[in-house]
N, C-alpha and C positions, 0 to 999 in steps of 0.2 A: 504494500500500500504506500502511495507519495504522500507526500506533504499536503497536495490540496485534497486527497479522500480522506486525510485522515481530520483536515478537518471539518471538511462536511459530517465526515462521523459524528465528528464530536459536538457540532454544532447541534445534527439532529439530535442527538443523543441527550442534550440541553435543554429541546425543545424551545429553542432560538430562533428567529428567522434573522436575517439576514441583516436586517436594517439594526435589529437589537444589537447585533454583534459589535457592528458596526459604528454604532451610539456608544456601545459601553466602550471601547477602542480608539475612539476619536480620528475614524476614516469614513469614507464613504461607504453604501451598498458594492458601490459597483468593483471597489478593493476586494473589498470579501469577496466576492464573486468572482474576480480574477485570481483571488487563492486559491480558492477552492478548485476550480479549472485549470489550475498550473500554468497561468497565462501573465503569472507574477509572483514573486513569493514575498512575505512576510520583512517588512525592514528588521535591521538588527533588535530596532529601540523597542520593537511591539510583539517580541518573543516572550520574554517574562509577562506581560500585560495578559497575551493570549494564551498561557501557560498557568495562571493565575484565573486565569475565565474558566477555562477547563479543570479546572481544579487536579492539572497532574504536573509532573516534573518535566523541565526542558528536554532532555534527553527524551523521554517519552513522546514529548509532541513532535521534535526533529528525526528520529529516528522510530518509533514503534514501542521501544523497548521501553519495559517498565525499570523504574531507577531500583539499584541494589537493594534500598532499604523494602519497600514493595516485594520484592522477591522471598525476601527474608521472614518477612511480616506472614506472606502468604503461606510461607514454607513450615511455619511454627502450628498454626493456626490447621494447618491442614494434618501434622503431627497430633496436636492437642484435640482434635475431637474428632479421632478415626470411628 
């Protein structure tokens, strides 16, 4: 998955439209919408902003992958009530 599904994912996943995102980010719709399409990506400065919307860690939203601690968390959790 790229950068711009993953954040349409997340976006639906939020149950956000577009403009909301984009309100809460201090861009246009039409940004978001070229994220999300790959037809732009993300400035450096609105990574943390949109990292923080999504409520996950950078590395997860640039990459897929959930951050170490998450792994851990999960790994404990799934030990603790087999």
């Amino acid at each position: 998955m790229n950068l711009g599904e993953r954040l349409f994912e997340l976006r639906k996943a939020k149950s956000l439209t577009q403009d909301e995102v984009a309100e809460k980010l201090n861009v246009t719709r039409q940004t978001v919408s070229k994220w999300e399409t790959n037809q732009s990506t993300p400035d450096f400065d609105k990574i943390v902003p949109i990292s923080e919307l999504f409520e996950i860690g950078v590395e997860e939203l640039l990459t897929g992958k959930k951050e170490e601690k998450e792994k851990i968390e999960s790994t404990i959790k799934s030990l603790l009530f087999k």
